[in-house]
C-alpha positions as CSV (number, residue, x, y, z in Angstrom):
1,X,24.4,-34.6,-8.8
2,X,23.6,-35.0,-5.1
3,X,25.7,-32.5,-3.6
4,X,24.2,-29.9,-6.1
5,X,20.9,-30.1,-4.4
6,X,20.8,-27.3,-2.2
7,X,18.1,-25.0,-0.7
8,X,19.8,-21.9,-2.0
9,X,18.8,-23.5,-5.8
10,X,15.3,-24.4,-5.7
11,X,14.8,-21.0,-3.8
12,X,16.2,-19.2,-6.3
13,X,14.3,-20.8,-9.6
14,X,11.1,-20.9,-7.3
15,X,11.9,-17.1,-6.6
16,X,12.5,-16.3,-10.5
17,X,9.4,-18.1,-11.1
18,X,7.3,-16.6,-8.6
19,X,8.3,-12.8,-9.9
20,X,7.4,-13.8,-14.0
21,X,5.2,-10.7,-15.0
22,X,2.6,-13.6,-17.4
23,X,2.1,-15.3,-13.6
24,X,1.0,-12.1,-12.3
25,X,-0.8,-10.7,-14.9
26,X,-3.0,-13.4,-15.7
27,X,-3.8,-13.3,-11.8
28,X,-4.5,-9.4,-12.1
29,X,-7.0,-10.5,-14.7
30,X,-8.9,-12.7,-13.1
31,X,-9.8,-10.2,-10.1
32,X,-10.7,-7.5,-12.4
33,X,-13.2,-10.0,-13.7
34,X,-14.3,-11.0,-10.1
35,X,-14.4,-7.1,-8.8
36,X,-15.8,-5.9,-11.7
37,X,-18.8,-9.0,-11.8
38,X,-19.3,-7.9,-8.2
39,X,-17.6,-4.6,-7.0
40,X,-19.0,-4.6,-3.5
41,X,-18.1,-8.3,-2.4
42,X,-14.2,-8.3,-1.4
43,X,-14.6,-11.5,0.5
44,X,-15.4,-12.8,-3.2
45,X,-12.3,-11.6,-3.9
46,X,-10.2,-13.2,-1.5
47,X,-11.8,-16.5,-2.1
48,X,-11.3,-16.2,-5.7
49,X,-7.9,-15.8,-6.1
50,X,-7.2,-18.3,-3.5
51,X,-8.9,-20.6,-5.2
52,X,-6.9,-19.4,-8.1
53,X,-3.7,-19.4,-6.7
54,X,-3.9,-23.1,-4.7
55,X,-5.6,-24.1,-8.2
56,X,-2.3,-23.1,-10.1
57,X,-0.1,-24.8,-7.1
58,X,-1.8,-28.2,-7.8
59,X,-1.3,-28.4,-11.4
60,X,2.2,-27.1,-11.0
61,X,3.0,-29.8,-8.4
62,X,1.6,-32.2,-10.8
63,X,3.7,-30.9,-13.6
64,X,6.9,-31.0,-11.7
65,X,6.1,-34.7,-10.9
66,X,6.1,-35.0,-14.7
67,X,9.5,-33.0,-15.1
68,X,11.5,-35.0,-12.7
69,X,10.1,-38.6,-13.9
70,X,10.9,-37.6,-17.3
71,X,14.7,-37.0,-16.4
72,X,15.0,-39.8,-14.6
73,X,14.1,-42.0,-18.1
74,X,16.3,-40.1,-19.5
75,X,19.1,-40.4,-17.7
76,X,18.3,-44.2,-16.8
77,X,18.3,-44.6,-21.6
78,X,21.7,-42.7,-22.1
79,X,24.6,-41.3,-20.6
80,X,23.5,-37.6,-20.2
81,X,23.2,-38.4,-16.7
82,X,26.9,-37.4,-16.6
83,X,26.4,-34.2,-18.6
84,X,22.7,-33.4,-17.1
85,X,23.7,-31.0,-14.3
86,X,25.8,-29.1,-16.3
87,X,23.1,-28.9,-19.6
88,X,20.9,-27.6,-16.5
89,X,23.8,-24.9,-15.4
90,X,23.9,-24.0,-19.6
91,X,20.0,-23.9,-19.7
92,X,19.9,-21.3,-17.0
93,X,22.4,-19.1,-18.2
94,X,20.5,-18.8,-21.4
95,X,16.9,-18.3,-19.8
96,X,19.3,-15.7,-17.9
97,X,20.6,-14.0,-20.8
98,X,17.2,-14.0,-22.4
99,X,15.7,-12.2,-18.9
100,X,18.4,-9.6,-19.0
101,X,18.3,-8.6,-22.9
102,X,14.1,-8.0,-21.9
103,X,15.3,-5.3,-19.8
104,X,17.8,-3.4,-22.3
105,X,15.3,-4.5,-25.6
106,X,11.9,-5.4,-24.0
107,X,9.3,-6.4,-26.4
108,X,6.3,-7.9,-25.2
109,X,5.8,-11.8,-25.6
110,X,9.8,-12.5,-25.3
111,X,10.7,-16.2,-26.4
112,X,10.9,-18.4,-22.5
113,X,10.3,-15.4,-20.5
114,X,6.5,-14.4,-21.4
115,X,3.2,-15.5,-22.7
116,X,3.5,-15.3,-26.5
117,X,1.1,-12.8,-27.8
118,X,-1.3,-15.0,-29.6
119,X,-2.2,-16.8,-26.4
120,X,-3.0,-13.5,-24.4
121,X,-6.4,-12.7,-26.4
122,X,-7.8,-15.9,-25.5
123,X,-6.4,-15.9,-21.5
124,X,-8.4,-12.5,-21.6
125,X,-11.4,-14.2,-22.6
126,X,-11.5,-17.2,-20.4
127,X,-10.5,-14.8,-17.4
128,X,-13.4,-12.2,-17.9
129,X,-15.9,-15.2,-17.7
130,X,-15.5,-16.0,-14.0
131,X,-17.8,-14.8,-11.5
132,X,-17.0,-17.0,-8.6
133,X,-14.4,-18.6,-6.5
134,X,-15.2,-22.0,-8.1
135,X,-14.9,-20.5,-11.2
136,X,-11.7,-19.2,-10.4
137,X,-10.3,-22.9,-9.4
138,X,-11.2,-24.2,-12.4
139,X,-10.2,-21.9,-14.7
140,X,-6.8,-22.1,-12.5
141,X,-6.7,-25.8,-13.1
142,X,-6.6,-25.2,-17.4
143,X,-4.7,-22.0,-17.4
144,X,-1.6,-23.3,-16.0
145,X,-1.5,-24.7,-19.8
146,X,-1.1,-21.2,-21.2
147,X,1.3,-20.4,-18.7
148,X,4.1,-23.2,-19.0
149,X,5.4,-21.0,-22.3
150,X,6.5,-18.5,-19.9
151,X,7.3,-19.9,-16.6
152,X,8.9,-23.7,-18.0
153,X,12.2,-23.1,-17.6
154,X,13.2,-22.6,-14.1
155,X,10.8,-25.6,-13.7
156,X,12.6,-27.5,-15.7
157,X,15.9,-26.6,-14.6
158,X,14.4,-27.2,-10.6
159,X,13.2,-30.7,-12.1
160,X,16.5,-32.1,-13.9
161,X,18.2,-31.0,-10.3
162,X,15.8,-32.9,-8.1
163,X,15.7,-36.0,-10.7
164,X,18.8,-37.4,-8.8
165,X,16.1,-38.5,-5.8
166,X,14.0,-41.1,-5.5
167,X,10.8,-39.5,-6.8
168,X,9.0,-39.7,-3.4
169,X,11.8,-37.6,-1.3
170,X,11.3,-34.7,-4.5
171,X,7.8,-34.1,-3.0
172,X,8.7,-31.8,-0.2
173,X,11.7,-30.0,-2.5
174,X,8.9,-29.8,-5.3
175,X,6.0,-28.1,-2.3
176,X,8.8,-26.2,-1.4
177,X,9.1,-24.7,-4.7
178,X,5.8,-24.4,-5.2
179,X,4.9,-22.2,-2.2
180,X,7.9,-20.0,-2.8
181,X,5.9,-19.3,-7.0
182,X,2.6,-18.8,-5.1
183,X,3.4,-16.3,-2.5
184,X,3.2,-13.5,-4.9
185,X,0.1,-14.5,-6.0
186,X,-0.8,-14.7,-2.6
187,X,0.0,-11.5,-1.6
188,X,-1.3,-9.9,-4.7
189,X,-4.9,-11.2,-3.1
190,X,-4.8,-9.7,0.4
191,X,-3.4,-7.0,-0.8
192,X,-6.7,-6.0,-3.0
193,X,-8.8,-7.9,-0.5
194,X,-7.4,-5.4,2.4
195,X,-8.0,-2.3,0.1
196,X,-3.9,-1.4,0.3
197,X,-4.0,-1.1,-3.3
198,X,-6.7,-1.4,-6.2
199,X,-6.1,-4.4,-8.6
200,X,-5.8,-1.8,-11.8
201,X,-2.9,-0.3,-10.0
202,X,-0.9,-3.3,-9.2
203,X,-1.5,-4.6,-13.0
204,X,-0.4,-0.6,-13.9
205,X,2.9,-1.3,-11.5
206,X,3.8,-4.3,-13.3
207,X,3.5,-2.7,-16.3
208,X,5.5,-0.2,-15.6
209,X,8.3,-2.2,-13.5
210,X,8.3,-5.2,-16.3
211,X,11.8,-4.3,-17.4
212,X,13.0,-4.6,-13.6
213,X,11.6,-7.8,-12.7
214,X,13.0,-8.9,-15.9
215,X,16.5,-7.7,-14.8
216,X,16.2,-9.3,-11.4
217,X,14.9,-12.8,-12.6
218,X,18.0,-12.5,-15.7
219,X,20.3,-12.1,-12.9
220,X,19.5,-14.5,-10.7
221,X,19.5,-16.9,-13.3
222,X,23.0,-16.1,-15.0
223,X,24.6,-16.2,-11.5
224,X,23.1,-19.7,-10.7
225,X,23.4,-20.7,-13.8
226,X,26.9,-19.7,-14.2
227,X,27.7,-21.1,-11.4
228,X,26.6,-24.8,-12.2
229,X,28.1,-24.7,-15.2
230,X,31.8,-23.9,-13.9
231,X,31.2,-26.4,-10.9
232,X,30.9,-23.3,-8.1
233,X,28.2,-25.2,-7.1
């Protein structure tokens, strides 16, 4: 599964992970919270969802460490280590599949593309509680929980590719990865923080462009997926 290890992969499930509408949302919340705790203080802001954002990055680090181990016990037990990269090829095609019917039949809370329904009223509540850029870490640190419904399975795909390294050489694929799902968090940030656009209109522009970042992630996802499964890559 070596020579499946490419750049063009873990850019791509980093990239379909980093444009997941639950990711940004929950973001969006949490500065409404800050800017409407303190309206005037935009250096609050910026802190805040930096906080937020590198918050997110370490758990998710942390969880891909747990990802790739996990494969590698599996595939040391049985012999899906001959079947794995093609499972993984399968896997995305479905999550692709799944992304592309939300944009012909979207219904909010889809199965493996975003957070179930029940779980939103209670991310609401934790995220109007902070007031602070610490606040914002540490509710960053126990969110990511809420958010693994949603944003998984490119994760795990990512993780069952860069199980055929020794774990230590999957630490600079897995901070690759990881920077590539936090830039639009990122830029979400200095973008409110630099007054370019209010917060409530970037949450009312993923709203109303849900159905196209669904397509985009779906496709992205078939073609790579498609492509491992048939061997193009």
């Amino acid at each position: 599964m070596m020579e499946g290890l490419t750049l063009t992969k873990i850019i791509s499930l980093a990239a379909v992970d980093a444009i997941n509408p639950c990711a940004l949302a929950v973001l969006t919340l949490m500065l409404i919270a800050i800017i409407t705790y303190n309206p005037k203080n935009k250096r609050n802001v910026l802190l805040a969802g930096l906080a937020f954002t590198f918050s997110v990055f370490i758990m998710y680090f942390f969880y891909g460490l747990v990802i790739i181990k996990f494969f590698q016990i599996v595939q040391a037990l049985t012999s899906i280590r001959l079947w794995l990269y093609k499972i993984l090829g399968v896997m995305a095609l479905i999550i692709g599949i799944l992304d592309i019917k939300d944009f012909f039949f979207y219904k909010p809370g889809g199965f493996a593309t975003e957070m179930p329904l029940s779980l939103r009223p209670k991310v609401k509540k934790i995220m109007s509680g902070i007031t602070s850029p610490k606040g914002a870490f540490g509710v960053g640190l126990f969110v990511t929980l809420f958010l693994l419904p949603c944003t998984i399975g490119p994760y795990i795909i990512a993780g069952g590719i860069l199980s055929a390294l020794e774990i230590l050489k999957t630490i600079p694929w897995l901070l690759l990865y990881n920077v590539v799902f936090s830039l639009p968090m990122i830029a979400i940030t200095l973008i409110v923080y630099a007054g370019v656009a209010e917060v409530e209109n970037i949450s009312e522009w993923k709203e109303k462009n849900i159905r196209r970042l669904h397509l985009i992630a779906g496709a992205i996802m078939f073609l790579l997926g498609l492509s491992m499964a048939i061997g193009l890559i």
